[in-house]
C-alpha positions as CSV (number, residue, x, y, z in Angstrom):
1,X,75.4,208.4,167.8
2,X,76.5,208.0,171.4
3,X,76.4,204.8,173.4
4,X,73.5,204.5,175.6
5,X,74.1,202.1,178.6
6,X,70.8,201.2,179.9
7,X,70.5,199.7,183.4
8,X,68.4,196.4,183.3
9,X,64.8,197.8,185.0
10,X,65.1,200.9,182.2
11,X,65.8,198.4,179.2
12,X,62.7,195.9,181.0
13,X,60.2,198.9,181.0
14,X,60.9,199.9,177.5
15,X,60.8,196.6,176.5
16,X,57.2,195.9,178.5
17,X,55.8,199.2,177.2
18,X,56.6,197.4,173.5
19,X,59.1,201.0,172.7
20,X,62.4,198.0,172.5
21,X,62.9,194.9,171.7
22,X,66.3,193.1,173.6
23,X,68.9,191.1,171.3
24,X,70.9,189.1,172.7
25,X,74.4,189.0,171.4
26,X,75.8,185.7,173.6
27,X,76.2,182.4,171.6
28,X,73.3,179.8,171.2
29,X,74.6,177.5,174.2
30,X,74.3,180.4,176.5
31,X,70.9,181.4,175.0
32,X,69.7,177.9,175.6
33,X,70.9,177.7,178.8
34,X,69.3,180.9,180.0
35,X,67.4,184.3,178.3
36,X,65.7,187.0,178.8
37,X,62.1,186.3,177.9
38,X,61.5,187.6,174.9
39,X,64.8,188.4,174.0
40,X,66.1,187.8,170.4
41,X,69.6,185.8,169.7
42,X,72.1,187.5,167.4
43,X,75.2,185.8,168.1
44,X,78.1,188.4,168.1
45,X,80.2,185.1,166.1
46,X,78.0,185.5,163.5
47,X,77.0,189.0,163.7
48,X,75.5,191.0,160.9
49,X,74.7,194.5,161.9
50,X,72.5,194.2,158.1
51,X,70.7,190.9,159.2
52,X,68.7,193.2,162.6
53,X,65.3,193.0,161.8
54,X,64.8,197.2,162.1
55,X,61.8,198.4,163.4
56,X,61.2,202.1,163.1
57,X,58.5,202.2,166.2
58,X,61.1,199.9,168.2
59,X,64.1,200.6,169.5
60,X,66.7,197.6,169.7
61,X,68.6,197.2,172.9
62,X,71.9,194.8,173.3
63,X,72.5,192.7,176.2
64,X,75.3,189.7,176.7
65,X,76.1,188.1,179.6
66,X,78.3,190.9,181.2
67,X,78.1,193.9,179.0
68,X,81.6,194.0,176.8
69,X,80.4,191.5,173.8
70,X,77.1,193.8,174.0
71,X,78.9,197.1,173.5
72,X,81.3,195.7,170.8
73,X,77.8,194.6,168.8
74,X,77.4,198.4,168.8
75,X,80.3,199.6,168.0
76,X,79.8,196.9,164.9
77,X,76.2,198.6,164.1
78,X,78.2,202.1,164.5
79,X,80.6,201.3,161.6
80,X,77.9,200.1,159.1
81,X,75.8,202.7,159.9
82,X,72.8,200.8,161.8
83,X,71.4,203.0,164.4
84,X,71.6,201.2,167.1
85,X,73.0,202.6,170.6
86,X,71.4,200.9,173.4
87,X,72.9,198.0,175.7
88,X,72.3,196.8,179.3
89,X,75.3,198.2,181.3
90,X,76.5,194.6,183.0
91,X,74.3,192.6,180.7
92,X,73.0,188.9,182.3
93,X,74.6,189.5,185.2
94,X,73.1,192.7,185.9
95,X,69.8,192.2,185.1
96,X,70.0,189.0,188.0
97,X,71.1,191.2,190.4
98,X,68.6,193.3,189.8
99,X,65.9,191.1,190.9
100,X,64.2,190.0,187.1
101,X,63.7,186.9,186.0
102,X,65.0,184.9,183.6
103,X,63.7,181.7,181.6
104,X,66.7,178.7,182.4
105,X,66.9,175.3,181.8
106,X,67.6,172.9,185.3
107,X,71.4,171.3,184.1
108,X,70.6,168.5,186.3
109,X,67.1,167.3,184.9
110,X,66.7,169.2,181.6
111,X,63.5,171.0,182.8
112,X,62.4,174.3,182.5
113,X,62.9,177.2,185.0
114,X,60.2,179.9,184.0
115,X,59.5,182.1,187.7
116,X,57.0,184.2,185.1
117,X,55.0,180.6,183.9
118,X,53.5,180.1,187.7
């Protein structure tokens, strides 16, 4: 199993054409603060490479905020032999700068950014 580093609009079209679902390996306060839509939290604190909810029709595809906790998920699934290979190469960051949109919460007033809900 080789590591697959996925740029963000890749890991977005696999995800929209329902062939991935994302997993986000950053810790609940960064979850909270701002996901991927649709993205499931794993945190990599409390990770369990057992505990993925495997889909055989799916493929599962890491993401963190920068790409490094992301790709040590992996190399966790790698030694207990849960095929998973797939990460966002520059995680959160990376899918920003690539234009997508996220779903945040405003730090100042507690509301909800969501570009995709208007």
């Amino acid at each position: 199993m080789s590591l697959r580093e996925l740029d963000p609009k890749t890991a977005l079209e696999a995800v929209q054409s329902k062939k991935a679902v994302l997993i986000d390996v950053r810790e609940p306060r960064e979850y909270v603060a701002e996901r991927i839509h649709g993205a499931l939290l794993f945190p990599l604190s409390t990770f369990d490479p057992s505990a993925l909810p495997l889909d055989k029709t799916r493929e599962m595809i890491f993401h963190c905020g920068s790409g490094k906790r992301s790709a040590d998920a992996l190399a966790r699934c790698r030694a207990a032999g849960i095929p998973i290979t797939a990460h966002i190469r520059g995680g959160l960051m990376a899918w920003k700068q690539a234009g997508l949109s996220t779903l945040a919460i405003d730090p100042a007033t507690g509301a909800i950014i969501d570009p995709q809900a208007g």
